[in-house]
SETI-748840 format. One record per residue (C-alpha): x, y negated, z negated. Coordinates in pm, 1 decimal, decimal comma, always signed. Example, Ala and Ser with C-alpha at 12.3 -4.5 7.8 and 13.67 -1.06 7.14 Angstrom:
BEGIN
node x=+1230,0	y=+450,0	z=-780,0
node x=+1367,0	y=+106,0	z=-714,0
***
This chain:
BEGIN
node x=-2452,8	y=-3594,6	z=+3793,5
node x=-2349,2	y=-3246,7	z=+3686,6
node x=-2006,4	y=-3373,6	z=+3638,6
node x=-2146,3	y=-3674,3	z=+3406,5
node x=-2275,0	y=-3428,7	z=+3180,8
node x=-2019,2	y=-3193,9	z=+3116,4
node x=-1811,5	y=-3505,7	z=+3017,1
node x=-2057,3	y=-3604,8	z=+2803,0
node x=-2100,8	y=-3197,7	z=+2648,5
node x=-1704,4	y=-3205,2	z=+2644,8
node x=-1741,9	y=-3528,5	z=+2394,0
node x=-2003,4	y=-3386,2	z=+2177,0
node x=-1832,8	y=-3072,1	z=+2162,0
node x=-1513,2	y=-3296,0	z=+2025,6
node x=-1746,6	y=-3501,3	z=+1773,0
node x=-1883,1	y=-3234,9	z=+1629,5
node x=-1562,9	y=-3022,4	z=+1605,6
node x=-1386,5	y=-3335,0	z=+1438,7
node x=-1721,3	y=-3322,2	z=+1187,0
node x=-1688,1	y=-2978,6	z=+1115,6
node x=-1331,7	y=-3048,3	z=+1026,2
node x=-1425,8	y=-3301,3	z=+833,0
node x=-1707,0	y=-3084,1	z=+631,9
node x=-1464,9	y=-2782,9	z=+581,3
node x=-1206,7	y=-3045,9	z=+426,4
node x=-1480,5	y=-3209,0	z=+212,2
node x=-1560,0	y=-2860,3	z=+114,7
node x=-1201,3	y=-2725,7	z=+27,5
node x=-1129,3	y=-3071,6	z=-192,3
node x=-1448,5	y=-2956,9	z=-457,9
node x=-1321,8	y=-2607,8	z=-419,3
node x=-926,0	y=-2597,3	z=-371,0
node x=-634,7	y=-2745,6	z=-633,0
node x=-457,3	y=-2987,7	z=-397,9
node x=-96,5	y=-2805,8	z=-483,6
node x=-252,0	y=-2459,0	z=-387,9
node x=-27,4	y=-2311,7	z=-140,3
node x=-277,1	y=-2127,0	z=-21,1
node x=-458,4	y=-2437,8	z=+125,2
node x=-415,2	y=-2430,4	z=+496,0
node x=-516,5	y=-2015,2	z=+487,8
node x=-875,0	y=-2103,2	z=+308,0
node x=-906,8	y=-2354,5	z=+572,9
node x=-844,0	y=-2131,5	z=+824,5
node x=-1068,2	y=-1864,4	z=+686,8
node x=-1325,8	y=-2146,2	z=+678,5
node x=-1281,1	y=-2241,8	z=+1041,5
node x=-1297,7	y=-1884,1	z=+1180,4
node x=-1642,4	y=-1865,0	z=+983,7
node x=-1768,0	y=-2155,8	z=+1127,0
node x=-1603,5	y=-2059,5	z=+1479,0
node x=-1839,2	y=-1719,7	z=+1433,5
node x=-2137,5	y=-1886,5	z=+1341,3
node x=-2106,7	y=-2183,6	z=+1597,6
node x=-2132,7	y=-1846,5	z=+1871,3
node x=-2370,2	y=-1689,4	z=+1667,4
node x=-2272,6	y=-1383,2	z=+1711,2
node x=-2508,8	y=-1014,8	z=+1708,3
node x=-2653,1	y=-935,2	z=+1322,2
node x=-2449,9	y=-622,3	z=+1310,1
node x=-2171,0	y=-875,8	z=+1365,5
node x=-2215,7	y=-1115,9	z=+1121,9
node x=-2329,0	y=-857,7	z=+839,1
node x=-1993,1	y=-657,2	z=+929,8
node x=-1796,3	y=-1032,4	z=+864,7
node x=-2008,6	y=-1132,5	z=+566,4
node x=-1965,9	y=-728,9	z=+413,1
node x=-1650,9	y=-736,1	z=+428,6
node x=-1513,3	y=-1070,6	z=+288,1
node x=-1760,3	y=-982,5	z=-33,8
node x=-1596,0	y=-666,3	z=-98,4
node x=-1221,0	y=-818,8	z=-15,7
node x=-1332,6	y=-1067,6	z=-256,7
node x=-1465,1	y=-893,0	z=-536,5
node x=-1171,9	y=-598,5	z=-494,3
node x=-886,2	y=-904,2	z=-550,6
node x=-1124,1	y=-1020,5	z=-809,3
node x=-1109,5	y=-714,8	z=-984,5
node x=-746,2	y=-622,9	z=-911,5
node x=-600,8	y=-931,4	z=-1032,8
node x=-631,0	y=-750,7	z=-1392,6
node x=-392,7	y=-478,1	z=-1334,8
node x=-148,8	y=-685,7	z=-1096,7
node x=+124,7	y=-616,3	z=-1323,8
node x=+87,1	y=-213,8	z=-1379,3
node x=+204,6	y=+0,2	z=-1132,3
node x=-24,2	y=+246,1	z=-994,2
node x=-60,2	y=+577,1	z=-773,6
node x=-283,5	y=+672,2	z=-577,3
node x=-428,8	y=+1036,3	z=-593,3
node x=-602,2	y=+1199,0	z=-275,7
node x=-738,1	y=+1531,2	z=-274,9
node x=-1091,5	y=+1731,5	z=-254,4
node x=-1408,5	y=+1582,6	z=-402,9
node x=-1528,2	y=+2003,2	z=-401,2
node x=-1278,4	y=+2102,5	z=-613,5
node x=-1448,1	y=+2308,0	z=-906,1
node x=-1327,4	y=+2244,0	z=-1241,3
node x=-1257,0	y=+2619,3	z=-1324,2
node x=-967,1	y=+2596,9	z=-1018,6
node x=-600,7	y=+2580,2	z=-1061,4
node x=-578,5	y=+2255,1	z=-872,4
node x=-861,7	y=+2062,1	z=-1093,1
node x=-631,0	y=+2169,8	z=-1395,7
node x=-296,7	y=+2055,8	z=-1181,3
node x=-445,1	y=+1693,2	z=-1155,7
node x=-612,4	y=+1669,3	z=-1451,1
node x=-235,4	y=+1722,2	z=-1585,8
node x=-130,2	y=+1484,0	z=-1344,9
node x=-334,7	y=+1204,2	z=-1423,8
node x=-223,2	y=+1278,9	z=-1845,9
node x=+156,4	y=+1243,4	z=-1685,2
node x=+111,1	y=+934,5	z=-1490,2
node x=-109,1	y=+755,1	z=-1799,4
node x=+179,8	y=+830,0	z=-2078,0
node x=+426,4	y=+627,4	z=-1844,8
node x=+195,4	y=+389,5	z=-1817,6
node x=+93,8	y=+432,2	z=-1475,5
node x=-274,0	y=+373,4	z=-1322,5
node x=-394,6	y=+607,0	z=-1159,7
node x=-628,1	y=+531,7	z=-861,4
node x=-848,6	y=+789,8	z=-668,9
node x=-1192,8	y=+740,6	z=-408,8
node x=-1405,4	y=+778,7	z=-781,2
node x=-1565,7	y=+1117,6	z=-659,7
node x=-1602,7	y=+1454,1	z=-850,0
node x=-1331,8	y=+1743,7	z=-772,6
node x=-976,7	y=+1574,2	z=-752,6
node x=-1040,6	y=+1242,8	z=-834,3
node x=-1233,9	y=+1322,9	z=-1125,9
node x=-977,9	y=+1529,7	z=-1298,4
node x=-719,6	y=+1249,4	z=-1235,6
node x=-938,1	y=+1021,1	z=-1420,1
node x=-1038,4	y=+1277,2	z=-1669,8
node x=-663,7	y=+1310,9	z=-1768,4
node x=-551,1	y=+971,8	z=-1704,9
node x=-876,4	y=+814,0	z=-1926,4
node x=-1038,7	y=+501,8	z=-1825,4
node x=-805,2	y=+263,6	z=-1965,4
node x=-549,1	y=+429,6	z=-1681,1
node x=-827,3	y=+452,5	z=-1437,7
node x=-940,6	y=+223,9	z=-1103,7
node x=-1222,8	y=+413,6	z=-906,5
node x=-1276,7	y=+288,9	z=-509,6
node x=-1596,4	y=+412,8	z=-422,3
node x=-1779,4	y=+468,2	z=-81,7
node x=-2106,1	y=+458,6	z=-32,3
node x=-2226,3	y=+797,2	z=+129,0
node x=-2548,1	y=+951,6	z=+238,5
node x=-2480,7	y=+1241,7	z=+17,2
node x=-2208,1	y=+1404,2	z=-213,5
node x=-2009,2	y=+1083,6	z=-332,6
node x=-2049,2	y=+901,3	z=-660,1
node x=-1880,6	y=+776,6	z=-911,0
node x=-1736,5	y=+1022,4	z=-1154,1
node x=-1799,3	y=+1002,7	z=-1566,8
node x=-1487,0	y=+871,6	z=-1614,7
node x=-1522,7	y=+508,5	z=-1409,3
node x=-1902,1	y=+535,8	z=-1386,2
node x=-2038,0	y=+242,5	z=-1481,7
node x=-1718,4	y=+65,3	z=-1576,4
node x=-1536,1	y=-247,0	z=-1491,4
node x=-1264,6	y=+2,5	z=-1323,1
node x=-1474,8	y=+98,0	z=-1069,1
node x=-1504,4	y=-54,3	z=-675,8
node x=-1773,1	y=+8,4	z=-442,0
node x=-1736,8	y=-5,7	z=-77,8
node x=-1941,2	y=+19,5	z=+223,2
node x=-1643,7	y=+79,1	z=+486,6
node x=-1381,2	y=+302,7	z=+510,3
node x=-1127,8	y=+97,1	z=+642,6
node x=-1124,9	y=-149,4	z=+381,4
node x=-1150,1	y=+118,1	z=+101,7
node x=-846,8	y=+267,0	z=+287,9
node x=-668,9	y=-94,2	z=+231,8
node x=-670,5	y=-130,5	z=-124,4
node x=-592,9	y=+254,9	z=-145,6
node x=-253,5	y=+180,6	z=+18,7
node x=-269,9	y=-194,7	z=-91,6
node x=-192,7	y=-80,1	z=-462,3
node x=+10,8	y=+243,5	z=-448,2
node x=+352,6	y=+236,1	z=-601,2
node x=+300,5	y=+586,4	z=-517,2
node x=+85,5	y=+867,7	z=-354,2
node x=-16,0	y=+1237,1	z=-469,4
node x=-191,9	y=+1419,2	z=-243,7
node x=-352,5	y=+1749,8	z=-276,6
node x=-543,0	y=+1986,1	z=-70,9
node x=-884,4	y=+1864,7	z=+43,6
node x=-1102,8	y=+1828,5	z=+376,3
node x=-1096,7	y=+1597,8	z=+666,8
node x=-1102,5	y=+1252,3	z=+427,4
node x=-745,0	y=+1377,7	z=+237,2
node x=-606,6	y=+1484,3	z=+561,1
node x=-706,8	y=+1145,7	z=+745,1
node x=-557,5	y=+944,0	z=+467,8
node x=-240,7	y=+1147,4	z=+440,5
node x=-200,1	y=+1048,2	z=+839,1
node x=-311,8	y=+701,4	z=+760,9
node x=-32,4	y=+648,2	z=+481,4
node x=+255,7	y=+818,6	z=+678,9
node x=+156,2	y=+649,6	z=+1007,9
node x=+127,9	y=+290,5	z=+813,7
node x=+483,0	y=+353,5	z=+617,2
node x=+695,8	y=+497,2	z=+925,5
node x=+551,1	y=+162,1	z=+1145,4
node x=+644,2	y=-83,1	z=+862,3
node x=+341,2	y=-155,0	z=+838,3
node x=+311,8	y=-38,1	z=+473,2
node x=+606,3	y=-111,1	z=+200,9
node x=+815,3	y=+230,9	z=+162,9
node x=+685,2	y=+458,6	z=-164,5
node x=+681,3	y=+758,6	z=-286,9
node x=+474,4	y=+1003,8	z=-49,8
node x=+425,6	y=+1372,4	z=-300,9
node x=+219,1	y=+1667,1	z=-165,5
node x=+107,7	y=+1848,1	z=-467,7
node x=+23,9	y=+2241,9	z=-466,2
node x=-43,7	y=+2529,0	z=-680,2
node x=+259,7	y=+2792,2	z=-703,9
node x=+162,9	y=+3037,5	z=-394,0
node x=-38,4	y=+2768,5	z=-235,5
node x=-20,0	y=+2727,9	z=+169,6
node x=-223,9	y=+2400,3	z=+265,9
node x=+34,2	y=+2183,3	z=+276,4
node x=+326,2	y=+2427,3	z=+371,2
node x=+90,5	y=+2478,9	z=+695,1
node x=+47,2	y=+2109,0	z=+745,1
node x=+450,4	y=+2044,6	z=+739,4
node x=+488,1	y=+2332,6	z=+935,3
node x=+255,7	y=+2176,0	z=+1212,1
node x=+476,5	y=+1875,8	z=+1226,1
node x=+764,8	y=+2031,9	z=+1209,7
node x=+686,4	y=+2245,1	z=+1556,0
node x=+436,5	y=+2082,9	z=+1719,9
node x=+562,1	y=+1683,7	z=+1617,5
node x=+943,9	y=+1675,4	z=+1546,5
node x=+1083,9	y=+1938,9	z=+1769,0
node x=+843,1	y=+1781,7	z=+2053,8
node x=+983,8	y=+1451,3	z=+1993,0
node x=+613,8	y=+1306,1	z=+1863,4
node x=+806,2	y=+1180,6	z=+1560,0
node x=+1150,9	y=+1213,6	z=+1454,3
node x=+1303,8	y=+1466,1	z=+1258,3
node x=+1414,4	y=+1217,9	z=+998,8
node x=+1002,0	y=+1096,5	z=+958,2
node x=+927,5	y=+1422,4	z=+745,1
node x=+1159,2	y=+1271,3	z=+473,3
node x=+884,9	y=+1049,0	z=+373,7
node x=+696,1	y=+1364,5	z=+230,9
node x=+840,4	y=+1554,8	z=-90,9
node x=+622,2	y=+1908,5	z=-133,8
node x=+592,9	y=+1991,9	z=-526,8
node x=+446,2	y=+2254,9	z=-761,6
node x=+349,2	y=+2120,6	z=-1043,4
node x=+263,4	y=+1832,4	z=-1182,1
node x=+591,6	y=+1749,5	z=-1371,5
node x=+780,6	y=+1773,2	z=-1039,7
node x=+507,0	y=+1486,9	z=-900,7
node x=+622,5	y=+1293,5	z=-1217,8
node x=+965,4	y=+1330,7	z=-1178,5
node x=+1003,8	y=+1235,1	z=-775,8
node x=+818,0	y=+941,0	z=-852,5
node x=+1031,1	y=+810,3	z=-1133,4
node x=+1333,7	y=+939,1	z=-920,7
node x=+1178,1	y=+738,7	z=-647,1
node x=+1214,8	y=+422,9	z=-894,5
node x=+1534,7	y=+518,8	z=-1095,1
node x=+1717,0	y=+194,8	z=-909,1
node x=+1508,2	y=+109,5	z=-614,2
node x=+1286,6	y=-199,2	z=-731,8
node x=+1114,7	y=-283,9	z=-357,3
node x=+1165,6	y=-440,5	z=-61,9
node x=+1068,7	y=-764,8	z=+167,9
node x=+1166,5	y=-954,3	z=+484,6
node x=+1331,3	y=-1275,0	z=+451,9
node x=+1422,5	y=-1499,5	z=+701,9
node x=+1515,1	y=-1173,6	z=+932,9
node x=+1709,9	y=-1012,7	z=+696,4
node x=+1547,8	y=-682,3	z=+547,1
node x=+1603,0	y=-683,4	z=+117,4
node x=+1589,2	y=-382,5	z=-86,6
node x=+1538,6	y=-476,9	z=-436,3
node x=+1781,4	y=-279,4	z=-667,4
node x=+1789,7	y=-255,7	z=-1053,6
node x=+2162,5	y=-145,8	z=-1025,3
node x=+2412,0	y=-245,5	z=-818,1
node x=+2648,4	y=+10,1	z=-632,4
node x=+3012,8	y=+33,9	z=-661,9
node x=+3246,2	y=-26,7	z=-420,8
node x=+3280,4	y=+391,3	z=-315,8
node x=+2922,2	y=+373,4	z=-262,8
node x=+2922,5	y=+31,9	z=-57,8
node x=+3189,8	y=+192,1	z=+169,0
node x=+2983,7	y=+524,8	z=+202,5
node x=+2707,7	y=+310,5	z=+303,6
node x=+2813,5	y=+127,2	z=+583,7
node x=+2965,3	y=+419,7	z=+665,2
node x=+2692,6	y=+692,4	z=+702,8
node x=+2407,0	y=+428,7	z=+735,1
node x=+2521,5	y=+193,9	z=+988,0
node x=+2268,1	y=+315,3	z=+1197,3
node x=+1977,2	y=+133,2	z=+1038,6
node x=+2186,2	y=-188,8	z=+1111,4
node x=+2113,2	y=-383,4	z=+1443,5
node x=+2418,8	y=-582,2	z=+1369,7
node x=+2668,9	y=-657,8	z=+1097,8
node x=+2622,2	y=-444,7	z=+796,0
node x=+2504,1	y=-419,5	z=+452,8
node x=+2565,4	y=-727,0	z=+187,6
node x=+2530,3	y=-676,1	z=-188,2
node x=+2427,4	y=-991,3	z=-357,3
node x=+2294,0	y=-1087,7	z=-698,4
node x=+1999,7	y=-1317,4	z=-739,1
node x=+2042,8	y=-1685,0	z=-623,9
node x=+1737,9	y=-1914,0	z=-756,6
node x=+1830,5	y=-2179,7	z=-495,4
node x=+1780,5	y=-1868,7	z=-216,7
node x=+1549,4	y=-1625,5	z=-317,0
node x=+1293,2	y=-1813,2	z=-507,6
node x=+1189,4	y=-1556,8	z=-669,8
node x=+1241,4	y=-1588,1	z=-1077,3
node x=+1012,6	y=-1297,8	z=-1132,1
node x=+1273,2	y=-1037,2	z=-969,8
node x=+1580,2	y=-1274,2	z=-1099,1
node x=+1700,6	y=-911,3	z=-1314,4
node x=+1721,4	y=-739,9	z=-939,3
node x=+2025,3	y=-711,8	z=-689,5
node x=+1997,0	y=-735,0	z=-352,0
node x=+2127,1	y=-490,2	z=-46,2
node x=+2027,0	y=-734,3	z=+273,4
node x=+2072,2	y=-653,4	z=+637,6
node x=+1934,5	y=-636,8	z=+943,1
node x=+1674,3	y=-339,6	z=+966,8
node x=+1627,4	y=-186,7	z=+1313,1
node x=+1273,5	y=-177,6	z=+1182,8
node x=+1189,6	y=+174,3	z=+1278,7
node x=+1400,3	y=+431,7	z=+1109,1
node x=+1186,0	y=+439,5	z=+817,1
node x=+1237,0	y=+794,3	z=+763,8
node x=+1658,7	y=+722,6	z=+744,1
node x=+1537,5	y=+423,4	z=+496,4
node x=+1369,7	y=+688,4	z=+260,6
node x=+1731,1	y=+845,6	z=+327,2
node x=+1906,2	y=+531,6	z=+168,3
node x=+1676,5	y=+496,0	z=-117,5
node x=+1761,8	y=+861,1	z=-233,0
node x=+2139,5	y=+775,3	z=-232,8
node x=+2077,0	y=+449,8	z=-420,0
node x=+1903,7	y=+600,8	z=-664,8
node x=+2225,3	y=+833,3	z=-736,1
node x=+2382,6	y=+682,9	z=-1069,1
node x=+2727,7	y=+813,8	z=-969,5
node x=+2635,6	y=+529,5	z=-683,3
node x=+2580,9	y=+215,7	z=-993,8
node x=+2837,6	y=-12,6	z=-1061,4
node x=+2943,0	y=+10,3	z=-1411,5
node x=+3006,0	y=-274,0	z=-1692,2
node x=+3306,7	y=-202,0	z=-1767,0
***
């Protein structure tokens, strides 16, 4: 008898998973353009909603599901307005007084970064954050707020505005912060600057996180982050915790000119990178010449598994992508874990004695 009835449980089970399908598919037709690529992902997304509920699953559970798609949600929302500007990211303390050399520094910063027309993004508190906004003004502003039990809220600057996101978790706060970076400027602050420096170097040496432009930013005599990279260089590379190459993600500066200038550096040729069918792309604005293609394969072979590198322009049948049609292409087959020696190659692409000429 037991046996009869799990049959018949197993067949209910299948009815009402074909219904559900069925429902979610009804559901996606009022909500979905048929030709959206993105069809088969909303479905998915659907069914793992559906799988959650169907277990019903502990409050703290479900609210920590249901928090977190409304904030992804309204953060893409939101984003989607700026999609085309590039933006950095500024970390640093939310106690920094205004009367201190380092309020000044990023206050400067954030006037730098807004007259080439870069946003700048910051967590939306006081010290820091609110002299990057101060000098970058709101039009050059996004704020991503966290809801705390004291000390955080949103500065003048984004207060109130349409730049401004709120968030109730770090983690996801921490996503968009990355997310969106062409770039990062860090400056001194307490555990949270420290935790997201780590964050942002452990994300880009994993490949988890595109390469960019990683700047620690100090006053002239200043020791915080001199400390940190001495840390790392003692007690991380020489132990063999990371390798030496790793600390070439970070560039220390004094001033916020010289955080200017390695970013633009940063972007003088290098456009960006994907993966492609296995093959690692770096997205250049000018090609190298053929010294500079020899140098490469010669003093960068290592980052090859197999073969080398292969210059190529853009092919629409290929690449598919018309919006980068005006960028070159070095392709090859990353080991996927030097990205330390890849910060390496970007400096000596950016080189112009390294760009092919038209003539």
């Amino acid at each position: 008898m037991s046996f009869q009835n799990d049959d018949y449980l197993a067949r209910q089970y299948q009815v009402s998973s074909i219904d559900l399908d069925a429902k979610i598919d009804e559901l996606l037709k009022l909500a979905v353009p048929p030709t959206s690529p993105n069809l088969e992902l909303y479905r998915e997304m659907m069914l793992t909603v559906a799988r959650m509920a169907e277990a019903d699953r502990n409050r703290w559970d479900a609210k920590i599901m249901m928090q977190t798609l409304r904030e992804m949600e309204a953060s893409f929302s939101l984003l989607e307005r700026f999609k085309r500007r590039r933006k950095v990211t500024v970390f640093g303390s939310a106690r920094t007084a205004p009367e201190h050399p380092l309020y000044q520094q990023a206050k400067e910063l954030g006037e730098i970064l807004a007259r080439h027309n870069l946003m700048v993004i910051t967590g939306a508190g006081g010290g820091i954050m609110a002299a990057a906004h101060e000098g970058a003004g709101l039009e050059n502003s996004l704020g991503l707020n966290i809801y705390l039990p004291f000390e955080q809220g949103a500065n003048e600057t984004v207060n109130g505005s349409g730049n401004l996101l709120n968030f109730h978790f770090f983690f996801l706060r921490k996503l968009f912060f990355v997310k969106e970076a062409d770039a990062l400027v860090l400056c001194p602050g307490g555990f949270g600057t420290l935790d997201e420096a780590l964050e942002v170097l452990t994300l880009i040496q994993t490949g988890k996180s595109p390469l960019v432009p990683v700047v620690l930013l100090d006053q002239e005599g200043g020791t915080y982050w001199d400390k940190a990279l001495e840390f790392m260089r003692e007690e991380l590379a020489d132990k063999n915790y990371i390798l030496p190459s790793d600390l070439g993600l970070m560039r220390l500066v004094r001033t916020p000119q010289a955080a200017g200038e390695e970013i633009a550096r940063f972007y003088r040729s290098f456009h960006s990178t994907r993966w492609f069918n296995g093959t690692f792309v770096v997205r250049i604005n000018h090609p190298l010449n053929k010294p500079a293609l020899e140098t490469l394969h010669k003093e960068f072979a290592d980052l090859c598994v197999k073969g080398g590198f292969s210059q190529v322009a853009y092919c629409p049948d290929k690449h598919n992508e018309p919006e980068f049609c005006n960028q070159h292409r070095l392709e090859f087959v990353f080991n996927n874990r030097d990205y330390g020696r890849l910060r390496e190659l970007v400096d000596f692409i950016n080189l112009p004695q390294n760009w092919k000429t038209n003539s």
